[in-house]
C-alpha positions in Angstrom: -92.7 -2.5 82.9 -96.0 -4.1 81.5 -97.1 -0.8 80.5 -93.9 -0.1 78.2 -93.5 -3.8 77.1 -97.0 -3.4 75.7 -96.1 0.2 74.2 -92.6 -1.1 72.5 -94.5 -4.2 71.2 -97.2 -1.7 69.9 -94.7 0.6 68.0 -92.6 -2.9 66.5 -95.7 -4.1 64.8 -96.6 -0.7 63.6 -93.4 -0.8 61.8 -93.4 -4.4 60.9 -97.3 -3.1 59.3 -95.4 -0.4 57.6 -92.8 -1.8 56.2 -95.1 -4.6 54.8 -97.1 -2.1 53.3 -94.1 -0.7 51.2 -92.9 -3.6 50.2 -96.5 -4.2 48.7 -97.3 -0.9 47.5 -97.6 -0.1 43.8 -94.5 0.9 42.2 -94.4 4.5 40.5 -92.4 4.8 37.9 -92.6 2.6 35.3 -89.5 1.1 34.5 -89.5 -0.4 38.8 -93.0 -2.3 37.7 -91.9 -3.6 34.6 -88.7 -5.1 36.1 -90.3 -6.4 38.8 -92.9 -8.3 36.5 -90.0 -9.6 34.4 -88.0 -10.9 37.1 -91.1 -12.3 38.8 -91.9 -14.6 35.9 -88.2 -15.6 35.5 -87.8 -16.5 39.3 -90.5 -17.7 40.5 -91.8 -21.4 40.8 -95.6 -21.4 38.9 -98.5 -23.5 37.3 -101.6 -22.7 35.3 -104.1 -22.5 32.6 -104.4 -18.9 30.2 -105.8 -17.7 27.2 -105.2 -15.4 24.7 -107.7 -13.5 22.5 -107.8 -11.8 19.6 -110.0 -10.8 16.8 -108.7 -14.2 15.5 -110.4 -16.5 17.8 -108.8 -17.6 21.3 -106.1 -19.9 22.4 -106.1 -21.4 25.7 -102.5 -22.4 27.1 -101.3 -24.8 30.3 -98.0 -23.8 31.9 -95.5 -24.6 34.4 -92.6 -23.0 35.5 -90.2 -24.1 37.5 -86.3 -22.9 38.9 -84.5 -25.9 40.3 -80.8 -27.2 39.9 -80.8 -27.6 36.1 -81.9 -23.9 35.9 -85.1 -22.1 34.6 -87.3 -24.7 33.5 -90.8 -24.3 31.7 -93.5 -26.8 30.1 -96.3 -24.9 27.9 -99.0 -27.0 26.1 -101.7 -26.3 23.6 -105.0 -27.3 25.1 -107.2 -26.5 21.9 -106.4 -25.9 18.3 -103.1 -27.6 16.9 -101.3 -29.9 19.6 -98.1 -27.8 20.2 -95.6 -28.1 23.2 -92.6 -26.1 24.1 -90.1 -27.3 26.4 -87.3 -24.7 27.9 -84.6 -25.2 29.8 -82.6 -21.7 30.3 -81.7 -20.5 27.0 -83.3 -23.6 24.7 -86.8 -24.3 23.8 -88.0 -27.3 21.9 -90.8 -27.1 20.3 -92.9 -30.4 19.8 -95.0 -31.2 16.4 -96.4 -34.3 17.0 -98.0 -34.7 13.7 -94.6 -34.5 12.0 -92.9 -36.0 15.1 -90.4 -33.5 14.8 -88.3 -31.1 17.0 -87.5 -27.6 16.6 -84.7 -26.5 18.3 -84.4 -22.4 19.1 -83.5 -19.8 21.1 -86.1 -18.9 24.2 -88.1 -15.7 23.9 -87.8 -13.3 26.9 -91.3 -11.7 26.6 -93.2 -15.1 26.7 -96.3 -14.5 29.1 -96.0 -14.0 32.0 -92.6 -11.9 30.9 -93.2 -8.7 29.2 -89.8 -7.7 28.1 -88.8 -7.5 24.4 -85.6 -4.8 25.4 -84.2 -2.4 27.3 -86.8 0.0 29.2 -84.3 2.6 31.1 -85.5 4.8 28.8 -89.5 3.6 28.7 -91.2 6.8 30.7 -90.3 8.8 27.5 -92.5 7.1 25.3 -95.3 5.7 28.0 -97.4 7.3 30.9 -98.3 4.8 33.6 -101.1 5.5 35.7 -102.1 3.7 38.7 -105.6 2.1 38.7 -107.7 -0.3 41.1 -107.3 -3.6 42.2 -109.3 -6.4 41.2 -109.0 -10.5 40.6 -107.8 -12.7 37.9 -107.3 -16.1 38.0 -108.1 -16.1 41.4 -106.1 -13.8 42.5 -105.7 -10.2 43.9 -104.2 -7.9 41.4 -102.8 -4.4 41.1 -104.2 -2.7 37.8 -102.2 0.0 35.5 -102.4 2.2 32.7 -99.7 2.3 30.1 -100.6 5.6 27.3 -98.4 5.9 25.0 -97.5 9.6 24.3 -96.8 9.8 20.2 -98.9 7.8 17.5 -95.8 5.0 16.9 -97.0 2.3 19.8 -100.0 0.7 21.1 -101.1 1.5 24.7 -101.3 -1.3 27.4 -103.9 -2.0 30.3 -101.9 -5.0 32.7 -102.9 -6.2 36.1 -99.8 -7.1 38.4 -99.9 -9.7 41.4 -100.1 -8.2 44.6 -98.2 -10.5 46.2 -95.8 -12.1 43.8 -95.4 -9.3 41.2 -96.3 -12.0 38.6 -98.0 -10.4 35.5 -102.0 -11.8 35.7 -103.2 -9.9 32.7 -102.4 -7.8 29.9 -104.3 -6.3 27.3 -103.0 -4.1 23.7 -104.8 -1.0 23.8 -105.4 0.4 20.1 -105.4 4.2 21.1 -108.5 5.5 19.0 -110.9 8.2 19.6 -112.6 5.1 21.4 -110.1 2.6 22.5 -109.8 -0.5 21.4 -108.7 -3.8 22.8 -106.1 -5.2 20.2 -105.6 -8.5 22.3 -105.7 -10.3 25.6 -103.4 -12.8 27.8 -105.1 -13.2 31.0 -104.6 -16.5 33.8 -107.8 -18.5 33.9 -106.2 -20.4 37.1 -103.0 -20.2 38.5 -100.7 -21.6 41.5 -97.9 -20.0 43.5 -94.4 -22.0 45.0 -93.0 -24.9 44.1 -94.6 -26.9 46.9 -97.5 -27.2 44.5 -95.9 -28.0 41.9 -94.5 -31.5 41.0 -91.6 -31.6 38.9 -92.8 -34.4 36.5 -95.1 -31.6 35.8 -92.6 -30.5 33.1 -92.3 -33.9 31.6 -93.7 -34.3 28.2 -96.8 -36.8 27.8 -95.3 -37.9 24.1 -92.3 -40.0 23.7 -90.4 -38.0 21.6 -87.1 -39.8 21.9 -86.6 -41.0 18.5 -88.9 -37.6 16.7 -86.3 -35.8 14.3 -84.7 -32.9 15.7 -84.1 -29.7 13.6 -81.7 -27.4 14.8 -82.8 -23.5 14.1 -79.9 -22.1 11.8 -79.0 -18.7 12.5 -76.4 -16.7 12.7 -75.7 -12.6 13.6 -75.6 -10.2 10.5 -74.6 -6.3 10.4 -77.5 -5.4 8.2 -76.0 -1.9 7.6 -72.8 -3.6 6.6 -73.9 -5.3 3.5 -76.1 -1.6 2.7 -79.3 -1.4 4.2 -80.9 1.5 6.2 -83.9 1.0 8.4 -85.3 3.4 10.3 -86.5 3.2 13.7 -89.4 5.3 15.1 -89.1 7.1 18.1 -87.9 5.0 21.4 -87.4 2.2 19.2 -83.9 -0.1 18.7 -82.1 -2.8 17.0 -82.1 -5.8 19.5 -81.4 -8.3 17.2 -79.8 -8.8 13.7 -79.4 -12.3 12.2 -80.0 -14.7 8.8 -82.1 -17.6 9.2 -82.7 -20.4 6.6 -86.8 -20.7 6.5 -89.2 -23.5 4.7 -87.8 -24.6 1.0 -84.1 -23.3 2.6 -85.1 -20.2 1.7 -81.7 -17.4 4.0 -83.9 -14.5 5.2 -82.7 -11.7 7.2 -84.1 -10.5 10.8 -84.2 -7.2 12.1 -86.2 -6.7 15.7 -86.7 -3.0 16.8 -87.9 -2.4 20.1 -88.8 0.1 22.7 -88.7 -2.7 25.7 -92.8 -2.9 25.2 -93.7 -3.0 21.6 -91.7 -4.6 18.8 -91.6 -4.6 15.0 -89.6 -7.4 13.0 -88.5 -6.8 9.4 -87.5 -9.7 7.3 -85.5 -9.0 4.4 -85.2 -12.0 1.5 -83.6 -11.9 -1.7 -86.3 -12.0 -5.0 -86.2 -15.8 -6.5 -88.2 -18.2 -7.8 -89.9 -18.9 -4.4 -90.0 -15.3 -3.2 -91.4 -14.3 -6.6 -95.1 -15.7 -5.5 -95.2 -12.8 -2.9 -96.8 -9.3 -3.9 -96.7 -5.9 -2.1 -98.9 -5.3 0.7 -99.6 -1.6 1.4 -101.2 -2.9 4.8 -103.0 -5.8 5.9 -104.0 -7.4 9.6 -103.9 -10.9 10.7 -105.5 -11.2 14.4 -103.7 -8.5 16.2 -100.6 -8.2 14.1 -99.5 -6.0 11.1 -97.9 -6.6 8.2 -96.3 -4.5 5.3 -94.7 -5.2 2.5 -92.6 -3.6 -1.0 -90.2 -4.5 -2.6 -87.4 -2.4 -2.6 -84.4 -3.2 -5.6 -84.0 -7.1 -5.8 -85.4 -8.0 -2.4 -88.5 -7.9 -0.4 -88.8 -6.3 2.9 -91.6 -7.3 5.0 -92.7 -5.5 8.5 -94.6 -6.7 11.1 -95.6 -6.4 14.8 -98.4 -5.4 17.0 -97.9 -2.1 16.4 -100.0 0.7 14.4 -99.4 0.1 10.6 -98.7 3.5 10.2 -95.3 2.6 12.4 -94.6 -0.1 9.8 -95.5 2.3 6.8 -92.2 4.6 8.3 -90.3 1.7 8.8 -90.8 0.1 5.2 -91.1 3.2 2.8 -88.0 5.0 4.8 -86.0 1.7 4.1 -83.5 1.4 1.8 -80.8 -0.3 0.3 -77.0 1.3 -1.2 -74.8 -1.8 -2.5 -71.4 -1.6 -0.8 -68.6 -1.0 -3.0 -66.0 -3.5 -2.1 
């Protein structure tokens, strides 16, 4: 009886050993990884300090991230250059200028880091090879590293080390894919801590009082850019995920399309020719940091692209572009 306790309770914790190792084992297909990275850094309760690098300078960032019973809740500070604080709950983010003591109101990005996401990515192993590398550490922690090629000239690769516990995105690098690759930018945890038990919830609280700052409200509203005569192309694996018109500085309504292929994205602004607009001139190509920009004009309004993608992506975007008045 000893004999065959001792053999069952061998074969249970062989399974419990196998089963642990699946539910730890690398994902392999791509579109699995990148949905568990997103809805680790949605879920999850997490603190800590990161930077991001590119050929700009750095920026080092403090976060927390919390879910409790008002929702998904997230503090991220500036800790060097301009003080700057955003504070989300769910689908709102303030954003804190202290200098101005004013408040912006606006809608929350999904692909904040440690959230990848800018769009749908059912359709992601079409335009992306994902290879399965080693493990190493960041931020202290054990990490799973991949590979993301892109397979046509459109998109930027992507190098990203994965939690091996949590799923929570670590690191993440832009991969310009040259004859020599080339590191475009870098996010990477410097320090970081896991469950809410470490974390204390006035952790989320602003250091300022902000009560009486002015709060400005981000106008915006949906457009169907098509509609009023405007055709945009999208490269490859790329879509519309958002369409609206947005007063900027001096009032100024501009127009926002964002294409993406779940990874990459490119936004295209669209404002009408006027006195203010009038200072800006055509830009065949230029870079700031890690991000593109194009501009032309194109009949009475400019079009400007941008996004950390090639240029030659926002070259077919902006010289395909083009506007028919509607007949009413």
């Amino acid at each position: 009886m000893k004999r065959y306790s001792a053999h069952f309770l061998r074969l249970a914790l062989g399974a419990i050993l196998a089963w642990t190792s699946v539910l730890h084992a690398a994902p392999t297909d791509l579109n699995t990884l990148l949905q568990q990275i997103q809805q680790a850094a949605r879920e999850l309760d997490y603190a800590g300090v990161f930077s991001y690098s590119n050929s700009a300078g750095v920026q080092t960032m403090r976060l927390v991230h919390v879910i409790d019973g008002k929702g998904e809740r997230e503090r991220l500070e500036s800790l060097d250059g301009p003080e700057r604080e955003y504070l989300r709950i769910n689908d709102v983010t303030q954003c804190l200028i202290p200098e101005r003591q004013v408040i912006i109101l606006e809608q929350s990005r999904n692909d904040r880091f440690p959230a990848l996401l800018t769009g749908n990515t059912e359709k992601i192993d079409q335009y992306y090879q994902m290879q399965i590398r080693d493990k190493k550490r960041v931020g202290g922690r054990e990490c799973q590293e991949y590979t993301l090629t892109p397979l046509d000239e459109w998109r930027y690769g992507y190098h990203i080390c994965v939690d091996t516990e949590h799923n929570l995105l670590l690191q993440t690098q832009t991969i310009a894919m040259r004859a020599e690759p080339t590191i475009v930018n870098q996010t990477a945890f410097a320090s970081l801590t896991v469950g809410g038990a470490a974390i204390q919830s006035q952790a989320l609280d602003s250091d300022w009082k902000h009560k009486e700052w002015r709060v400005i409200a981000a106008n915006r509203e949906n457009v169907d850019l098509a509609a009023t005569g405007w055709r945009i192309p999208s490269p490859a694996g790329f879509v519309a995920v958002s369409e609206i018109s947005r007063f900027m500085r001096s009032e100024r309504q501009v127009a926002q399309l964002v294409l993406s292929d779940g990874l990459a994205s490119i936004s295209v602004f669209i404002e009408p020719v006027d006195s203010y607009s009038q200072r800006l001139k055509a830009d065949p190509g230029s870079k700031k940091g890690s991000i593109h920009l194009f501009r032309k004009r194109i009949g009475d309004y400019w079009l400007t692209a941008t996004g950390e993608v090639p240029l030659a992506t926002l070259h077919y975007v902006g010289n395909g572009a083009e506007f028919v008045p509607v007949v009413k």
